[in-house]
C-alpha positions in Angstrom: -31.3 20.0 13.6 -33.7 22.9 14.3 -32.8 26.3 15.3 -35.0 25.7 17.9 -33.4 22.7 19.7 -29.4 22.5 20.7 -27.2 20.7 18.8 -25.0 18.2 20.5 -22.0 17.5 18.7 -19.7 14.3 19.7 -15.5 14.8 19.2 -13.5 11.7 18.9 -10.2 10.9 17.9 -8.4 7.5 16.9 -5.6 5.7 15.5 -1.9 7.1 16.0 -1.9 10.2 17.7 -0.2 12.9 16.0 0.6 17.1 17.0 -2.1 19.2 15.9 -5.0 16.8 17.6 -5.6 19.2 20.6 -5.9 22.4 19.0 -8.3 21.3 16.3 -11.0 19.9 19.3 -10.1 22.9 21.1 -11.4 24.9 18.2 -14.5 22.8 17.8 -15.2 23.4 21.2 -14.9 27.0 21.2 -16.7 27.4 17.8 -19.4 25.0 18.3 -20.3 26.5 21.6 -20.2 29.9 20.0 -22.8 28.7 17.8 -25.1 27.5 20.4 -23.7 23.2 20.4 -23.6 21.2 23.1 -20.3 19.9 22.7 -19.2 15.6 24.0 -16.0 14.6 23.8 -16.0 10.7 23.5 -12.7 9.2 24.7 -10.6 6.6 23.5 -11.9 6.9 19.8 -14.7 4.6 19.2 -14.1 2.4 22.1 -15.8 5.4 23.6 -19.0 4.6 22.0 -18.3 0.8 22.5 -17.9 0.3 25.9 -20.6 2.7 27.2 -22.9 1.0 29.2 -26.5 3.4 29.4 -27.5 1.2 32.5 -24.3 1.9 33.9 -24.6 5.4 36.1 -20.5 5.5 36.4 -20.3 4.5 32.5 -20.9 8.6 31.8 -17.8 9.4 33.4 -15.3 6.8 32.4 -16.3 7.4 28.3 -17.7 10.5 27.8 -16.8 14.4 28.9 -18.7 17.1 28.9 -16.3 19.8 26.6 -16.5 24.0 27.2 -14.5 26.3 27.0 -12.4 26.5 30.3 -11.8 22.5 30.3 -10.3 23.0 26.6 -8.1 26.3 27.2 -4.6 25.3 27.2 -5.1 22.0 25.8 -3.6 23.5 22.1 -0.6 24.4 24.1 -0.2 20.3 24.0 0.6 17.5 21.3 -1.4 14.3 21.1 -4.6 14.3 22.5 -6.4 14.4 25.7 -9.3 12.4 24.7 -7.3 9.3 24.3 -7.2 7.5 21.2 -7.6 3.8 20.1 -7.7 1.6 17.0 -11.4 0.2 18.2 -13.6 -1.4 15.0 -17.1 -1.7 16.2 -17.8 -3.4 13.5 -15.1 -6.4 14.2 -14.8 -6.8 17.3 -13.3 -10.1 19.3 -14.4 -11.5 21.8 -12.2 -10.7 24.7 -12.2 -6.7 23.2 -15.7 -6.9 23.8 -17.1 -5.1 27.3 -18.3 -7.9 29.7 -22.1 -6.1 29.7 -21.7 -7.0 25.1 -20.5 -10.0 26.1 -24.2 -12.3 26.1 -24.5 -10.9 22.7 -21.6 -12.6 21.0 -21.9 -15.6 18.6 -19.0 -17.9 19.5 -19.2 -19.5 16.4 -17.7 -15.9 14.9 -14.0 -15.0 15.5 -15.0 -11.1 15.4 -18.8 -9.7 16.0 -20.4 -6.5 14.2 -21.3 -4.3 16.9 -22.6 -1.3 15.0 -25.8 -1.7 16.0 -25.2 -1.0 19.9 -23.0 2.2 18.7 -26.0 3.5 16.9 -27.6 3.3 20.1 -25.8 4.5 22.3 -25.4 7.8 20.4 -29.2 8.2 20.3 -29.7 7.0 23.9 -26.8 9.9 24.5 -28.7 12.6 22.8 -25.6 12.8 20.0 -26.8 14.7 16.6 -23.5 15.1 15.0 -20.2 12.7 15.9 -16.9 14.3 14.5 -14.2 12.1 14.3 -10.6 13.0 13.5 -8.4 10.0 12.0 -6.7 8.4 9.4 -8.6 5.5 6.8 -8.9 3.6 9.7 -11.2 5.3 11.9 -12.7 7.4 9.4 -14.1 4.0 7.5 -15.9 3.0 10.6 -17.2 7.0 10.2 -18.1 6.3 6.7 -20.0 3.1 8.0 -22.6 4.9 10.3 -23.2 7.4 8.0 -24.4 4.7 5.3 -26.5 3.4 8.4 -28.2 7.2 8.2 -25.8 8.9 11.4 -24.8 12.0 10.8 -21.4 12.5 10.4 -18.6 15.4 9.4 -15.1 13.9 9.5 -11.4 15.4 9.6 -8.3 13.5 8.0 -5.3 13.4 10.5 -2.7 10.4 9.9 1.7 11.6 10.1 1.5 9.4 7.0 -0.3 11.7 4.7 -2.4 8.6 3.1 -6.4 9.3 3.5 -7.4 9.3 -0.1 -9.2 12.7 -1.0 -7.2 15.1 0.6 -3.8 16.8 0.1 -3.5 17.0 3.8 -3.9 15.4 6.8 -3.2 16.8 10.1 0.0 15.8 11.8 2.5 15.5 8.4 3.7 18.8 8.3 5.5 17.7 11.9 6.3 14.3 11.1 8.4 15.8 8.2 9.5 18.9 10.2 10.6 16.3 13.0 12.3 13.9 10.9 14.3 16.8 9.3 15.7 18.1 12.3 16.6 14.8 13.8 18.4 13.6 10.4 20.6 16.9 10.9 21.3 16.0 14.1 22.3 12.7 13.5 25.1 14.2 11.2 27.1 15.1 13.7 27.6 11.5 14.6 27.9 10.1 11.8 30.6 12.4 10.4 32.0 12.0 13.6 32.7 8.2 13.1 32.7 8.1 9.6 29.9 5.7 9.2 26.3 4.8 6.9 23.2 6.1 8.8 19.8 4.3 8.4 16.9 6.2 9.4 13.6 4.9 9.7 10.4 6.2 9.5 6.8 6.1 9.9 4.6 4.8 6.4 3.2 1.5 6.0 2.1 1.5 2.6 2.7 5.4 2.0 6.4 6.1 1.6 5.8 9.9 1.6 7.4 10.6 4.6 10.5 8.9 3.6 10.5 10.8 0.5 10.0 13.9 1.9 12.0 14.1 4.6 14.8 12.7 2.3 14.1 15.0 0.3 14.3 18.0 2.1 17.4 17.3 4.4 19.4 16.0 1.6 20.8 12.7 2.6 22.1 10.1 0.0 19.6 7.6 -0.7 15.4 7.2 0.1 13.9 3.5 0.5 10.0 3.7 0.3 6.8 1.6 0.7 5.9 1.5 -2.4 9.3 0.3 -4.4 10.7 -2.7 -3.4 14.3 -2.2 -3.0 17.3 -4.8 -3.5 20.0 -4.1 -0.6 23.1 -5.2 -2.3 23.0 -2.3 -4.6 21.6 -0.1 -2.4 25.0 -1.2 0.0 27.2 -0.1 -2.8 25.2 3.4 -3.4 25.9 4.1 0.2 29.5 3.4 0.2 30.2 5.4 -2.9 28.1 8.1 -1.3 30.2 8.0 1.7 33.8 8.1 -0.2 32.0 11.4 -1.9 31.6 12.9 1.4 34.7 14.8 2.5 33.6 14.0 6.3 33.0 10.0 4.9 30.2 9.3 5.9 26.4 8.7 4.1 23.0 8.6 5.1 19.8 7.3 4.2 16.1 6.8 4.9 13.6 3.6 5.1 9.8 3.4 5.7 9.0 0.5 8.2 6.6 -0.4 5.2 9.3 -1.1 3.0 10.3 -4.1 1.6 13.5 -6.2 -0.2 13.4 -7.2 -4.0 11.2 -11.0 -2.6 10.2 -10.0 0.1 7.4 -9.2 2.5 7.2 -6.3 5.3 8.6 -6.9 8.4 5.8 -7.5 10.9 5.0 -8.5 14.5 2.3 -9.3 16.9 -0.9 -10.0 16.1 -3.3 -7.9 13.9 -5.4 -4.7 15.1 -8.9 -4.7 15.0 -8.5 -3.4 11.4 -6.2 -6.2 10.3 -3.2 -4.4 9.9 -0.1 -6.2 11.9 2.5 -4.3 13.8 5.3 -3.1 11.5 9.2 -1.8 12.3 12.2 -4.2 11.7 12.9 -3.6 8.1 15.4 -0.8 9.4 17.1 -3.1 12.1 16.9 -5.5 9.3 18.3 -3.4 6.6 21.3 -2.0 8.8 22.8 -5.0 9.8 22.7 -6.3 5.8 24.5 -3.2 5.2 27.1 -3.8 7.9 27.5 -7.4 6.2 27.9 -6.3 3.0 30.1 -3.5 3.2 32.2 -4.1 6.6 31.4 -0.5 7.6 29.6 0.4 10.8 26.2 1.7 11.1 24.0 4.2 13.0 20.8 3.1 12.8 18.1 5.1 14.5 14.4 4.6 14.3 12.3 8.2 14.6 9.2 6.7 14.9 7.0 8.0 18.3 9.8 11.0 18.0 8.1 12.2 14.4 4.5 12.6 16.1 5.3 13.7 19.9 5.4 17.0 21.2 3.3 20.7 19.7 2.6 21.0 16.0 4.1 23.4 13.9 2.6 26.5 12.9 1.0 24.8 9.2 -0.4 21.8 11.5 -1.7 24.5 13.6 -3.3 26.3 11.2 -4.6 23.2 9.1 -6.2 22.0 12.5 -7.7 25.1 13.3 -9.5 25.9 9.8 -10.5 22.1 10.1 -12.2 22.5 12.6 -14.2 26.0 11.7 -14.6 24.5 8.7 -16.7 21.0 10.4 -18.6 23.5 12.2 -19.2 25.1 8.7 -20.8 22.2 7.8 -23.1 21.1 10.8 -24.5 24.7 10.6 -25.3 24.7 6.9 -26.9 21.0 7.4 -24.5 19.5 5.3 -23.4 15.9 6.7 -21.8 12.9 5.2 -18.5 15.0 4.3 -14.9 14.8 4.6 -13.3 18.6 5.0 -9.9 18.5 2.8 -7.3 20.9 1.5 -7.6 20.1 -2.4 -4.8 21.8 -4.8 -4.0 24.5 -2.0 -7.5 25.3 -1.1 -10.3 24.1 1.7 -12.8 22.2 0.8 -14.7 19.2 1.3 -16.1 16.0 -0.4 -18.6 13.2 0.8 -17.0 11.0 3.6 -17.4 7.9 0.6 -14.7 9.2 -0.8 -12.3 7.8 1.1 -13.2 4.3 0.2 -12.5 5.1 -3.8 -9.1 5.1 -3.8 -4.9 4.4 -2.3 -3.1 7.4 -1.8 0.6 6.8 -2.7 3.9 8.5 -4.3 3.7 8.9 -7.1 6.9 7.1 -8.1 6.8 7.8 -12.0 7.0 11.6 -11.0 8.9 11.7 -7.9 11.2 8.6 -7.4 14.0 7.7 -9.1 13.6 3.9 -9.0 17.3 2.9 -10.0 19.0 5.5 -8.0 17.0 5.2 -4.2 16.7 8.8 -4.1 13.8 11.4 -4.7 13.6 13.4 -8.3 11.4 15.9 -8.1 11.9 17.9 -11.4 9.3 19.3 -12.1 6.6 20.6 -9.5 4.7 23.2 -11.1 0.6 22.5 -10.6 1.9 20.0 -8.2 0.3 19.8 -4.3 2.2 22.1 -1.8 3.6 18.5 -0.4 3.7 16.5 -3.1 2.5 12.9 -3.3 
């Protein structure tokens, strides 16, 4: 990392997309090549880095990009991401994920095989100093992983769920919530209209935060989260009460598709990902219909889902993707690798990339949710995070 000799720094993204992606590797770009970087943009996330094939003359093309500024100028004008994302784990990879050139190298006495070893290669035989990835606990783990294997690495927390431990902030929530708000506003109109008990549900698989949240701040009855399990005969005779309340009769409520029934287990489908985790959405569907059962009364129910993270960020996902960014370059200039940038009690910052094996980020349900009611209760939020959590 010599003044002397350019810098060539990697961008990937993975996991969920979410709005604020493009503009923060737009900034990279423009920054890093302002101070002199070679800038890669690797696509698909790590299955980038996976299924390049350095005896393959076409492999360039299909995995990697060369990034400046013309190819990047209007990409911030865009949600999602225009390097493609994936939930890749080199380091568990099946067999039929694996590229056919990997495919001599697998032990077929192992379900998954650890294939860290040919990423580490590939970003030397690529002339990669620095990868940057962007992603939620997921992809930032496998992050974490090279840089105990001595890469160099400078990460940036994105994930609609708000969860990577470390951070305040992730890129991506701010929209979710901003999303989720407008839609349950608009749903209003129809359920006043026919006088009936919306169910919303949202994003969060063990983070109910943007259930909370979103409850929170568009006022409906009652909140279902992640984290409390929730017993739906009681909750069908909040909502009916709620409704009679209502001089347009009619009550609303939200779930996260991580949530689950006094017993029970979440709702999942398919098989798992590369990082174990299952598909999840049903507890909604689920939870509706219960309702309906229980209380005779018809339902809207309306999954947000893909809606919370398509389309441009707002102006603080903007801005949080943006000083992200500077702030990564920040970092690679001063020679200081192995760290996570975060937003910590309403400032920037950064810690080491470990960090985000240390802990769960979760509500914090003693402070914030009212466990016999369904609803949020925030009291008190003085010293608390700008988004709570």
């Amino acid at each position: 990392m010599s003044k002397e000799r350019k810098i060539t720094i990697a961008i990937l993204t993975g996991g969920g997309d979410v709005p604020g992606l493009n503009p923060c590797i737009k900034a990279l770009v423009y920054r890093g090549i302002d101070e002199g970087m070679r800038v890669l943009g690797i696509r698909r996330g790590w299955d980038g880095l996976l299924s390049f094939n350095p005896d393959d003359p076409e492999s360039f093309q299909k995995n990697i990009i060369e990034l400046d500024k013309p190819f990047v100028r209007t990409v911030d004008r865009y949600g999602g991401t225009f390097l493609h994302t994936s939930r890749t784990n080199p380091s568990a990879v099946k067999f039929e994920n694996t590229p056919d050139f990997l495919k001599n190298r697998f032990d077929k006495e192992k379900k998954k095989m650890d294939l860290t070893s040919h990423i580490l290669s590939n970003l030397d035989k690529l002339g990669i100093n620095i990868v940057i990835p962007i992603g939620g606990d997921d992809t930032l783990s496998f992050a974490e992983r090279i840089h105990r294997e001595g890469f160099p690495v400078v990460a940036i927390p994105k994930t609609m769920d708000n969860d990577v431990f470390g951070t305040d902030y992730c890129i991506g929530f701010s929209t979710a919530v901003t999303r989720s708000v407008n839609f349950i506003h608009a749903l209003r109109t129809s359920a006043g209209s026919h006088e009936r008990i919306a169910v919303v549900e949202l994003f969060g698989r063990y983070c109910g935060e943007t259930s909370l949240i979103s409850a929170y701040l568009s006022g409906v009855d009652r909140a279902i989260i992640s984290e409390v399990p929730f017993n739906v005969e009681k909750l069908a005779s909040f909502l009916v009460e709620d409704r009679k309340q209502n001089p347009s009769n009619y009550a609303m409520m939200t779930i996260s598709e991580g949530a689950k029934m006094e017993g029970g287990e979440m709702v999942l489908s398919g098989e798992a990902d590369a990082f174990g985790h299952r598909r999840l959405g049903g507890i909604g569907a689920i939870t509706a219909e219960a309702i309906k059962k229980l209380t005779g009364i018809n339902i809207i129910f309306q999954p947000l889902f893909y809606l919370m993270r398509s389309g441009t960020p707002d102006s603080l996902d903007l801005m949080v993707a943006v000083n992200f960014a500077n702030m990564a370059i920040d970092l690679i200039k001063k020679q200081s690798i192995g760290r996570l940038v975060v937003l910590r009690n309403g400032q920037y910052s950064d810690v080491p990339i470990s960090t985000i094996t240390t802990g769960l980020k979760r509500v914090d349900v003693r402070e914030l949710y009212d466990i016999e009611q369904y609803r949020p209760k925030v009291r008190h939020v003085s010293g608390k995070p700008m988004f709570l959590y």
